[in-house]
N, C-alpha and C positions, 0 to 999 in steps of 0.2 A: 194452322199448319198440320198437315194429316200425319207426316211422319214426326212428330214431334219428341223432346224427349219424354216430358207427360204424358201422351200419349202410351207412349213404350213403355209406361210404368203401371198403367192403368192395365194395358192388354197382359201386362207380367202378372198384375195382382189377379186378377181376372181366370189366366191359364193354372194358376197355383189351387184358386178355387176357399174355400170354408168360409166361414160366418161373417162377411163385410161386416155387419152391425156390431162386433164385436173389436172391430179394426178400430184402433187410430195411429190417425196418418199423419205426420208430423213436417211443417215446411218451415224455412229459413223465412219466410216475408210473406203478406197476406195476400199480394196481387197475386201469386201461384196459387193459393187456397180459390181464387175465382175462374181461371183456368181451368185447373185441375174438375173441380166442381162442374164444369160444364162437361166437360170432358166426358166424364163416368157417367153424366145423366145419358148420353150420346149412345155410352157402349154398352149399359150395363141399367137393368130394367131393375128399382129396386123389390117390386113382388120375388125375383129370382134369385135374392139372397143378401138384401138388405144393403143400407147405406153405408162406407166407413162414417166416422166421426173426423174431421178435418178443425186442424187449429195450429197456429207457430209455436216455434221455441219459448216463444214469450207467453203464451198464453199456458202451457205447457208449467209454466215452474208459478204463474199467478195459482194454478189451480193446486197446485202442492201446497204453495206456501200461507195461502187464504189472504194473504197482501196482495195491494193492486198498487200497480206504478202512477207514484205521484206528479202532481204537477209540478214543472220545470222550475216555476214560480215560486211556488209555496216549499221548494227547496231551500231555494235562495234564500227567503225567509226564514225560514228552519234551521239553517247554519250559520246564518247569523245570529238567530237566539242559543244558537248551541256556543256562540265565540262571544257572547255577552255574558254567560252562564260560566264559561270557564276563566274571563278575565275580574267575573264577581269573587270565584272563586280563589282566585292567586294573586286578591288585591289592587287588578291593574284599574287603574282610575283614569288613565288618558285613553280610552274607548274609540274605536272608529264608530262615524257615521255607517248607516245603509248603503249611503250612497258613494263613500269611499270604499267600502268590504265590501263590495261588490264586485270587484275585478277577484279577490281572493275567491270571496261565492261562487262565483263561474268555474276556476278552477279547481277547487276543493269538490265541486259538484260531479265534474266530469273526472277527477283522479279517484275518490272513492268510489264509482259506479266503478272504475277499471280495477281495483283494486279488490273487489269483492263480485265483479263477476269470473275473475281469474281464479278465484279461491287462494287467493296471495295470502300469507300472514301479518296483517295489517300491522301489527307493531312492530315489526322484522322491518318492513319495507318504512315506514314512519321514522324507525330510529335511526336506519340508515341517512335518508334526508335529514335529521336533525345532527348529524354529523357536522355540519358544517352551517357558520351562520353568519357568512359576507356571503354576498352573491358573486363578490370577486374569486373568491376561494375555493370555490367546487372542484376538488382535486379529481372525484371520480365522474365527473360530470362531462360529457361532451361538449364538445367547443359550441359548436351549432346551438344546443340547448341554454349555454351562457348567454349569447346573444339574442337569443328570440327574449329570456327572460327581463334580460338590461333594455333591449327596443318596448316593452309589452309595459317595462314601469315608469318608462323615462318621463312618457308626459305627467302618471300623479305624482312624480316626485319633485317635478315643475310647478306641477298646481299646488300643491298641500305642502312643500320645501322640507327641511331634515327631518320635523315634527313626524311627516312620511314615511321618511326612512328610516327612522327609529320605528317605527308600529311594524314595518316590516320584517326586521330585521327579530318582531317580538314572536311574527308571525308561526316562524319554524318549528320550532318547542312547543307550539300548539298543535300539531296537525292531529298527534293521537291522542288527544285530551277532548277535539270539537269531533272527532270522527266517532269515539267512543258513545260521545255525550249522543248525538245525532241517531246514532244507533241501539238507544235506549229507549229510545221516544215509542208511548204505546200508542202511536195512531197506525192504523191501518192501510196507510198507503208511505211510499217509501221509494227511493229512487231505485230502477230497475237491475241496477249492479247486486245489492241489498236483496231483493225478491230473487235471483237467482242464486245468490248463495243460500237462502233459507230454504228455497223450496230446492234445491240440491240437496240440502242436509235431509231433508223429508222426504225425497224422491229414494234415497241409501237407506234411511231406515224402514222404508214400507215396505210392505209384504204383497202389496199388488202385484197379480199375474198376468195382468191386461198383455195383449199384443200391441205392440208400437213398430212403426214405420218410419225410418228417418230419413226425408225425399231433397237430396240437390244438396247438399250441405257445407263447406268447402273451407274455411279456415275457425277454428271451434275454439269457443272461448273454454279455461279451465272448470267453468262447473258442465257446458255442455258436454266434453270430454268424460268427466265423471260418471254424468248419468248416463251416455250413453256404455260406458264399459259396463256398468253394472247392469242395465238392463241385459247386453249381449251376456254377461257371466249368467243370467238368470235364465236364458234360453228365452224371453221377451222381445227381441229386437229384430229389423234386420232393413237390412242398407240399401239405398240406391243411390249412386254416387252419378253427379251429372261431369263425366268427366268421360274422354274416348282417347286411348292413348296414341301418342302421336301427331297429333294433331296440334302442339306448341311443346314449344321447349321446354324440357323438366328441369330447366336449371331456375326455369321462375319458382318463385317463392311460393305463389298460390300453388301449383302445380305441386310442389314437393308437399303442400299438405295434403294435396285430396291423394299423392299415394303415402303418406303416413298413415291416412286413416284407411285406406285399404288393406295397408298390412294389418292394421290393428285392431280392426272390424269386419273386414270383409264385407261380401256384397255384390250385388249387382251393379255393372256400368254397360251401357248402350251399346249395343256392337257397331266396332268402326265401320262396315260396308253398308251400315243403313245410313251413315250422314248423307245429306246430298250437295249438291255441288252449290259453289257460291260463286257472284259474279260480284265485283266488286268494283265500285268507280272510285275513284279516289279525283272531290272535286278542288278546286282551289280558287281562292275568289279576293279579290283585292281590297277586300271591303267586308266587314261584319253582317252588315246591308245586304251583300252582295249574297251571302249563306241565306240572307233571311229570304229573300228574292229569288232564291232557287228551287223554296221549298212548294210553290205551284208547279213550276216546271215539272218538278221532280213528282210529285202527284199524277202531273198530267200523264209522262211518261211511263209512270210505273200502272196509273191505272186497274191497283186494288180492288179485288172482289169483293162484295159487301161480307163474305165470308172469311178472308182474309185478318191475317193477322197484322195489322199493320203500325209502326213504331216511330215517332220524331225524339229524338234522344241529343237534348243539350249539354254539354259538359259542361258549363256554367250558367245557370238557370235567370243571370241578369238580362240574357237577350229576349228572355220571354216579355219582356217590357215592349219591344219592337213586333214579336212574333204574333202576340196574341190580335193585334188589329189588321194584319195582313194576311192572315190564314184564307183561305176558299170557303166560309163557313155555310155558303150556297149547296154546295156540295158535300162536304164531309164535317159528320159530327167530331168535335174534338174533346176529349176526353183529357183537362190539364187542372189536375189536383196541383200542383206545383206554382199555378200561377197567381196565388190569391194575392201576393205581394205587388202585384203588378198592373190591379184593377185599379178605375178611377176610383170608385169607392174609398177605396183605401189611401189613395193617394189625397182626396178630397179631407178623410177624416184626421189624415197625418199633418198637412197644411191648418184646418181647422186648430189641434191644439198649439201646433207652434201660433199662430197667432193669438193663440188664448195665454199663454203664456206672457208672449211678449207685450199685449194688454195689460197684463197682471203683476207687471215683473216692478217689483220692492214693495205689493202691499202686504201688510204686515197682515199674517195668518194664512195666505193663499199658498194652499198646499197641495201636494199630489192628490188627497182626495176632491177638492175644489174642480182640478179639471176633470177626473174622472165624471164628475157627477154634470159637468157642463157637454162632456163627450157623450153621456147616455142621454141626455137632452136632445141633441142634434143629431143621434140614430133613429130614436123617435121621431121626431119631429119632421126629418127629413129623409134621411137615409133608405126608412123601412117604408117611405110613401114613395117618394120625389124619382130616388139615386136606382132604379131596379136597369142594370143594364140587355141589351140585347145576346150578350154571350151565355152561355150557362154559368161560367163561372164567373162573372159579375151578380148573376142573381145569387150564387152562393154566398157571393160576398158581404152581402145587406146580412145575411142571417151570422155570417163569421164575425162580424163585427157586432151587432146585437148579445153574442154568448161571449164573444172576448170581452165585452165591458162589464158586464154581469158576472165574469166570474174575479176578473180585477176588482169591480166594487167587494166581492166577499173576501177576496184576498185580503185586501187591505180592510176590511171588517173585524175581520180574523186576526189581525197583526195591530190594533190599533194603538196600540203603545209604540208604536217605528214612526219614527217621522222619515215622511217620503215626500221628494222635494217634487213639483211638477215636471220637469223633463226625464225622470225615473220614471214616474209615475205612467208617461208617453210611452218610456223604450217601454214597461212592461205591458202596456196595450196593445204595443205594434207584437212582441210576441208571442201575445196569445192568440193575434190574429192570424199571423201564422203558421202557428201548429193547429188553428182550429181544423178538426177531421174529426174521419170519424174511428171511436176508439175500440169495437168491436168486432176482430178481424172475423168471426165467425157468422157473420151477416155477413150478406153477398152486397157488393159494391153497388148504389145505387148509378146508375149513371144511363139517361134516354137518349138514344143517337136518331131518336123520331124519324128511323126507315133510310136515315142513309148511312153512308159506307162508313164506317168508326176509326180514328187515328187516335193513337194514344201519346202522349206527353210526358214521358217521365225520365225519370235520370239514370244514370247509368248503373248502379245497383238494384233497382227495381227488376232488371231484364234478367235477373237471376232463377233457372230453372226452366225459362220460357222460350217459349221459341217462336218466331216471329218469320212471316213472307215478306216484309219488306221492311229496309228500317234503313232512316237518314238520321246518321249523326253528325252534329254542329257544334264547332268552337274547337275542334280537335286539334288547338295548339299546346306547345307546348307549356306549360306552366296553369294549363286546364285540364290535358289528360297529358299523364296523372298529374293529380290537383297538388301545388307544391308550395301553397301556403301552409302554414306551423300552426296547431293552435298550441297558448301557452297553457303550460303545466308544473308544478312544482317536484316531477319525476322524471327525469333528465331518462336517457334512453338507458344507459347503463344500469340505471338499478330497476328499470322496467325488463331488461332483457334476464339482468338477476333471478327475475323475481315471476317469472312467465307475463306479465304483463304486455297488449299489443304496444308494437312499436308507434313510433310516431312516423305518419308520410312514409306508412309502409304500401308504396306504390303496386305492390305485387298482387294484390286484390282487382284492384282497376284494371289492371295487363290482363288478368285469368278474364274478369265480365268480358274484354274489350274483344282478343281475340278468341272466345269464344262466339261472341256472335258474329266477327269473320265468317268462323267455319261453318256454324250453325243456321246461317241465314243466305236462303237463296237468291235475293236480291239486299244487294247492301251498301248504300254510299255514304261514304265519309268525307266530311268538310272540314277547311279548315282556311283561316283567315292570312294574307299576308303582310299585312297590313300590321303599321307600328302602333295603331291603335286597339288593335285586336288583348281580348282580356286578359291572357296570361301573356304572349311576347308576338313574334311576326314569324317565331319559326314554328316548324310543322310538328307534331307531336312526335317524341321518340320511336313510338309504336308504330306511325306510318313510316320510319325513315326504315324500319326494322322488316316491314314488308316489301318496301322497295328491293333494300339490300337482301332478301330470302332468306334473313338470320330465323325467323322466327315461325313463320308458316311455310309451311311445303304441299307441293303438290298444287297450286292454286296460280292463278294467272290474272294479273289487274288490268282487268280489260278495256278500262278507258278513263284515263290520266287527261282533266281536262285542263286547259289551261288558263290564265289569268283572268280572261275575262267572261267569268261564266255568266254575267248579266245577263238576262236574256232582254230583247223588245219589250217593252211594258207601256202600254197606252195606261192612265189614270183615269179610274173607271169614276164616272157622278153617286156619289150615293141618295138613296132616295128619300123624298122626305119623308117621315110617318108623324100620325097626331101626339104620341108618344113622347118624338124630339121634341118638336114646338113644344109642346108641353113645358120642358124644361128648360125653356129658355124666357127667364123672368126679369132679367134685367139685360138695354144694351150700351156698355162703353164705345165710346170714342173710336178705343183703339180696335173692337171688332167689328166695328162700323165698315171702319175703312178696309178691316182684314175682307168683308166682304167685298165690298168694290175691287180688290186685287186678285181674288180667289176663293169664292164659296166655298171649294170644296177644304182650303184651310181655315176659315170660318167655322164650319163644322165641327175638324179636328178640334178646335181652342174651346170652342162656346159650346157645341152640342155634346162631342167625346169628354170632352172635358179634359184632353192630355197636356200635361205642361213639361216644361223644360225640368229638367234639375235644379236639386236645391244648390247654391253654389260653395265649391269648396274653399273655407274659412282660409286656408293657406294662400288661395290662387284672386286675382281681381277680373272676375268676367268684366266686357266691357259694356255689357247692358248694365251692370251693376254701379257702375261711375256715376251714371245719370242719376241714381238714385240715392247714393250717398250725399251728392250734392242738392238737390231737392230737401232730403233730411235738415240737411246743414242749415241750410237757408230757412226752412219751415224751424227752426228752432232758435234761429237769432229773433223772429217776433214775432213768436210763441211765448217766449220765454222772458219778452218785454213788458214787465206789467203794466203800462201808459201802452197803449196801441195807437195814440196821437204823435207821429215819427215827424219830429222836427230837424230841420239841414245837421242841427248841432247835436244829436241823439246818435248819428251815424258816426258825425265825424270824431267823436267822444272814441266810440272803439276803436276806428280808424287812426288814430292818433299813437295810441300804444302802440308801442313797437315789438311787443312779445304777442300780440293778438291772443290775448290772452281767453278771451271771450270769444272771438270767432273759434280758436281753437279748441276750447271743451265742444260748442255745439258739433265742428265736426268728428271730436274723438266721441260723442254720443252716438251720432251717425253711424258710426262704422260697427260699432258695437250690438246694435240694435239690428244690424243688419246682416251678423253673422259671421264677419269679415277679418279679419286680422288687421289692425292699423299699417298701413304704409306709407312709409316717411313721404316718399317720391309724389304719391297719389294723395297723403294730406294736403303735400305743397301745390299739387294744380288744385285741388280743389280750392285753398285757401286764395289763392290767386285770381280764381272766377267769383270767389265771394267776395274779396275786395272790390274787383270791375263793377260787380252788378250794385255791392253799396254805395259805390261811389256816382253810377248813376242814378239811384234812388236819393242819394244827398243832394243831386242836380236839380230834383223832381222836388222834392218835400217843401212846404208840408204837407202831408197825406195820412187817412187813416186805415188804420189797418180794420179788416171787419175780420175780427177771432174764429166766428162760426164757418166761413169758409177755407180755413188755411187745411190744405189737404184733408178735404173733407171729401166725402158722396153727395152728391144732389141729382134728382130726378125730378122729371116730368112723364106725368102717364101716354102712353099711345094706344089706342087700337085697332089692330091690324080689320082688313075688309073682309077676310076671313075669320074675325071674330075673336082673336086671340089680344090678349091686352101683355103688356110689358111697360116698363119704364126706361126711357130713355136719357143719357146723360153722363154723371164720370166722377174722378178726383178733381178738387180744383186744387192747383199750384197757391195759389194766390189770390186773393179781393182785395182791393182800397178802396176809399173813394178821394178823388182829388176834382176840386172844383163842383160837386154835388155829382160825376160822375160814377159810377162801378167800376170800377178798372179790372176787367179779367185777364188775367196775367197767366202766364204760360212758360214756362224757362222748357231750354233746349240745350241742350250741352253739344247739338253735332252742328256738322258744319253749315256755314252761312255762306248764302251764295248773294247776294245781294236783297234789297227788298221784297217783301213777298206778294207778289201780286198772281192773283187768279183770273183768266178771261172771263168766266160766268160762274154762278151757285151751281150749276147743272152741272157741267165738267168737274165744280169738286167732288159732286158725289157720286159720280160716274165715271172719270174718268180718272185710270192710271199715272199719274205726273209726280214721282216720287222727288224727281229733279227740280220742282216749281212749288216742291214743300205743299200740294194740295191735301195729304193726311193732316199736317198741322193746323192749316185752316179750315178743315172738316170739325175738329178736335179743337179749335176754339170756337165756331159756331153753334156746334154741339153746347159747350159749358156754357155761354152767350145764352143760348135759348132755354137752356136750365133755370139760368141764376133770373132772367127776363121775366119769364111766367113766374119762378116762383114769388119773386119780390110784389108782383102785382096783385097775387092773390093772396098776399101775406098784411100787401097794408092798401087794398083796393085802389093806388094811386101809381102813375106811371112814372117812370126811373130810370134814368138815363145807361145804358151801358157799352163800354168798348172793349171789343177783346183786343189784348197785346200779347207779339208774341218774345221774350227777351231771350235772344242767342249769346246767350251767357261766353261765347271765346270770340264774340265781336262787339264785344259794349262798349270797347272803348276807338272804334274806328268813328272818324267823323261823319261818314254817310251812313250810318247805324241809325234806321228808325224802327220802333217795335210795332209800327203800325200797319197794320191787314187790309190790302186794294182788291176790290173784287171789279171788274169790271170797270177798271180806273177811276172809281171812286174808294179815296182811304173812307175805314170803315169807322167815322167818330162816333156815329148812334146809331146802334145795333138796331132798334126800330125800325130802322129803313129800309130792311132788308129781312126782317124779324116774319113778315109771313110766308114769304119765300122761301128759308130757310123750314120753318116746319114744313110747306109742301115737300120740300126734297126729304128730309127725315121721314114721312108719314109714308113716300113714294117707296125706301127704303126697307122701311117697317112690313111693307105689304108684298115688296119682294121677296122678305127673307119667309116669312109665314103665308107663303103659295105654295102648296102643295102640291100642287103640280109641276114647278119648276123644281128638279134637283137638284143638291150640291155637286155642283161642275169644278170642274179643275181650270186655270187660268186656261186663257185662248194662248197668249203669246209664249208664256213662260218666263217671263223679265223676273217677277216674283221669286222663282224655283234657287236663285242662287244662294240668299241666306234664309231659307225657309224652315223654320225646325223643322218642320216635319215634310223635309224631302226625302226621308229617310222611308217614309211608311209609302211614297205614290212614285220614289227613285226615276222623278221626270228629266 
């Protein structure tokens, strides 16, 4: 943006004239340092008087203080040896774990950082809180702050019961004994609040004459405040303030600081008739989908210069999960540090340890380092070969994940006296992966837009100082902007407001970013969700109700107020195949088998993107979820049989108790294992379909169970005509053998529509017939042709086998048979149909890995209705 306000600071320092190389130039965040830096190289030749020096706040008080801000992690660890150190010290013998001081850790971390970048009097502000020591009793305490603190303990004081609430309650009378302890420590690095008070105390005592610069600055913490009066008292300093008056209301909070500090500092601010005009849409869309699906529109429309400064700005960065696979990446390079959470990668490495866990769960010694060291295994192994995605910030991600386990393994190297339990062990891997960046704001930003037009991705505090041609922001409801979740703290607002310390959900920061870049941006549209599912509620952000009404911008005209249905037409484009994909597709299930028959280009999404649904929430019963609590249940009645020879009177032995006592641990195992919270309602169907099905299993018996295939994998290899090899096959439900038969068994927990008959092999594998159950009998012909070849090649002799499929809520109807017709013959030996079936598999195989055919979206659309991922092709 030519007139920008960097700009106008660069031409200011520039008209003023003397020794650049002598300058520094000091910014609130380091995206401006990469700006600005282009900026000056633009205007100003350094042969004609040298370069300033450019670096943050942050960087600014590192270099006083010769400490460097530690890791987030090795905090946590750090204060909890500081509260092991001081409950040695005063006797206390009943100790928390790591893994229960952990919620304190968190908060202890972020109140000393506040507390010591404010230059507060730590044991003033300490002894006040130990004032009081019920949670119920906080006399000077806000209401608000009592309840965030009662909702934030209620679940450990559930889990861990009074023993909790006594540790708690020991907690208070500690805070300035672990905060002292913590700040005595001689290592070198130290949490950021800490590095600002010391290098404040060192910036007052120095005798440096340097010139300093302090650009865009706007609510100042107590040591910034400091050092910058002292620099001004020393004739050292001098201001540029990113604020133009008039242009929002001074009754906002931000606003009353940036003129505090003008009275108090003085300076330079931009002059008002160089802003320029802004057009502003204000979009609204019935759908989160629906923001995300506007953002080509809105591209296409605005049609960015490659020079251009151009901005997508989420106010809750969850939607980047949706965002990042529907971008124009054809077209514009995107630039999204924020999205690392949101890659498969990541999503792969996060599923990986949960099941390593759940593998591992009651062996004696398997600990958080256990999985760490099975998670650097499988970065290795696979991640830094196999997982390299096509976006840029998936390739980031194989390296974020390689230095997030590597500094985890030292962490806990470091710390090897804490026991740390594996699901700890996880959360501290997921956030190092997170914060993995890069930590040198004085390097210039790597990032290649390889020649085309560059969009940037960042949040709403980033855009501070900057100024931007165009910029879409998304999610702009209320209870997102401003963000009006609490985090917890054990400094209630009252002795923070005491004590100069920031307030909590002091929205007034967000309001200055928000309607500055209103005024400051000449093309600017803001989204926002109506919908009851939208992240903070279904109304519109206070701030756009505030422009409606003309309480808060003046002068300015919304020039197009779109309405509900901003969707636009969207054809679902094929994606193309490359050797890359195929490459990563090494095994095929059942269930993506048929996903291709219904929809390649959801095939893709599942098996090649690798996107999956959510993990489900513990509180709530998804309904795909049913099917599998019941699966468990049953794979654990004879599992857990030690005879796997099930005689009539084996079944009826359980059956006969009347507390089902035995059915009912397998399915309170079930549920447990799966994440889930017991439900009375949902144990009772479930217990109700496990009786039907034993009791036709008692009709059946005797039969034996074969242990090796009870929800197991089994493969057979294929290779494709293009040369590509995979394995094809699945989970098996179930194996017997009853009359020297295999019996491949299949449970179904949905509805039965009568027997299942198929016209032809050919139709199942090609044709759409969700109504004639054809994916089920795809999916037991599959497992059939698995369990077929491999028993032949296991014991050179041929073996009889049928698949069945049992519809677990119709077992007990009299025309209930679980047997499979293809062509009006029931299917008793699978041989008879056994080469046929691999043709159509092999026919399959060679479809999916042709490269020349791409993943297509369905013809009809029947698919799109419960498709998770209608969301990313909105057919």
């Amino acid at each position: 943006m030519k007139n920008s306000f960097l700009a106008k600071v660069a031409e200011e320092l520039i008209k003023r004239g003397g020794d650049f190389s002598a300058l520094n130039i000091v910014f609130p965040q380091r995206r401006a340092i990469e700006v600005f830096r282009s900026i000056w190289q633009k205007k100003f030749s350094i042969k004609d008087g040298g370069s300033p020096k450019l670096f943050t706040m942050s960087r600014l008080f590192r270099n006083a203080s010769g400490l460097k801000k530690a890791d987030r992690t090795d905090m946590l660890f750090r204060i909890y040896g500081a509260y092991l150190e001081v409950c040695t010290k005063r006797g206390v013998s009943n100790q928390m774990t790591f893994e229960e001081f952990l919620p304190w850790s968190e908060m202890m971390f972020s109140d000393f950082d506040d507390v010591d970048r404010s230059l507060a009097d730590a044991p003033s502000v300490f002894r006040e809180v130990n004032n009081f020591h019920d949670i119920d009793n906080m006399k000077f305490a806000d209401e608000e702050s009592v309840k965030q603190l009662k909702e934030y303990f209620t679940t450990f004081f559930q889990a861990y019961g009074e023993d909790m609430r006594g540790k708690y309650h020991g907690i208070w009378n500690m805070l300035a004994d672990i905060y002292e302890c913590v700040k005595s420590s001689k290592e070198k690095t130290i949490y950021e609040g800490a590095v600002y008070r010391q290098g404040c105390e060192k910036l007052l005592k120095s005798s440096d004459e340097r010139k300093y610069v302090f650009v865009g600055f706007n609510l100042l913490s107590g040591a910034e405040r400091s050092v910058m009066k002292h620099l001004k008292d020393k004739g050292c300093a001098d201001f540029f303030w990113d604020y133009t008056p008039g242009f929002v209301d001074e009754d906002n909070v931000a606003v009353s600081n940036v003129l505090r500090n003008l009275k108090s500092f003085g300076g330079w601010t931009p002059p008002a008739e160089d802003m320029e005009h802004t057009n502003i849409n204000i979009v609204e869309s019935s759908t989160q989908s629906g923001e995300v699906a506007y953002i080509s529109k809105w591209l296409e429309e605005v049609n960015p210069a490659k020079e251009d400064f151009t901005a997508i700005i989420p106010m809750d960065d969850t939607i980047l999960g949706i965002m990042r696979h529907f971008l124009p990446h054809e077209s514009f390079a995107f630039n999204m540090p924020m999205s690392l959470p949101y890659t498969s990668t990541f999503a792969k490495l996060m599923r990986f340890a949960d099941s390593e866990i759940k593998k591992n769960a009651g062996q004696e010694g398997y600990d958080g380092r256990a999985l760490i060291a099975a998670l650097k295994e499988e970065i290795k192994n696979k991640v830094l070969k196999d997982d390299r995605g096509k976006y840029q910030d998936e390739e980031l991600s194989a390296d974020a994940a390689k230095s997030a386990v590597e500094k985890v393994e030292t962490l806990l190297q470091k710390n090897d006296t804490i026991k740390v339990s594996p699901r700890v062990a996880a959360m501290i891997f997921k956030s190092q992966y997170i914060s993995a960046e890069i930590e040198d704001e004085e390097s210039e930003t790597k990032f290649n837009s390889y020649g085309k037009r560059r969009v940037d991705v960042i949040n709403l505090q980033d855009t501070r100082t900057i100024d931007f041609d165009n910029v879409l922001l998304l999610d702009c409801n209320e209870g997102s902007l401003p963000q009006t979740k609490r985090h917890p703290t054990m400094l209630p607002n009252s002795v923070r407001s005491a004590y100069g310390l920031p307030l909590l959900n002091n929205g007034s920061v967000a309001a200055y970013n928000f309607f500055r870049l209103l005024k400051r941006t000449p093309n600017i549209s803001v989204a926002y969700s109506s919908s009851s599912m939208a992240i903070g509620s279904k109304e519109v952000s206070r701030y756009i109700l505030q422009v409606f009404a003309g309480q808060i911008m003046r002068g300015f005209e919304v020039k197009n107020l779109v309405g509900k249905a901003v969707l636009h037409e969207h054809t679902p484009q094929p994606v193309i195949k490359t050797p890359q994909m195929l490459q990563k597709i090494k095994r095929l299930e059942a269930t993506p088998l048929y996903m291709y028959v219904e929809c390649p280009l959801k095939f893709y999404y599942n098996k090649v993107a690798c996107l999956r649904t959510p993990m489900p929430d513990p509180e709530k019963m998804p309904s795909n979820l049913f099917g599998t609590i019941f699966h468990d249940s049953i794979q654990k009645y004879y599992e857990d049989k030690p005879d796997k020879h099930i005689e009539r009177s084996t079944i009826e032995q359980d059956l006969a108790d009347k507390k089902y006592t035995y059915l009912s641990a397998c399915i309170k195992k079930a549920f447990n294992e799966s994440n889930v919270r017991d439900n009375s309602i949902i144990s009772g169907i479930i217990l109700k379909y496990l009786k039907d099905v034993l009791r036709y299993d008692a009709a059946k018996a005797p039969f034996d169970i074969v242990p090796q295939y009870i929800e197991k994998f089994l493969y057979v290899p294929f290779v494709s005509k293009s040369g590509y090899m995979v394995k094809v096959g699945g989970k098996f439900d179930r194996v017997h053998i009853k009359d020297n038969i295999y019996v491949v068994v299949d449970y179904k927990t949905g509805k039965w529509s009568g027997p299942v008959k198929a016209a032809n092999l050919k139709d199942v594998f090609t044709k759409l017939e969700t109504l004639k159950h054809y994916n089920y009998v795809l999916q037991t012909m599959v497992y059939s042709l698995a369990l077929d070849e491999t028993l032949n090649k296991e014991s050179m002799q041929k073996h009889s086998v049928r698949p069945e499929l049992y519809f677990v809520a119709a077992m007990t109807h009299e025309d209930f048979t679980p047997q499979v017709t293809v062509d009006k013959h029931p299917i008793d030996e699978f041989s008879s149909i056994r080469d046929e079936v691999r043709n159509e598999v092999q026919n399959m195989v060679d479809d999916i890995f042709d490269i020349s055919k791409p993943f297509t979206p369905c013809e009809n659309g029947k698919p799109c209705a419960m498709c998770d991922y209608k969301c990313l092709c909105f057919r």
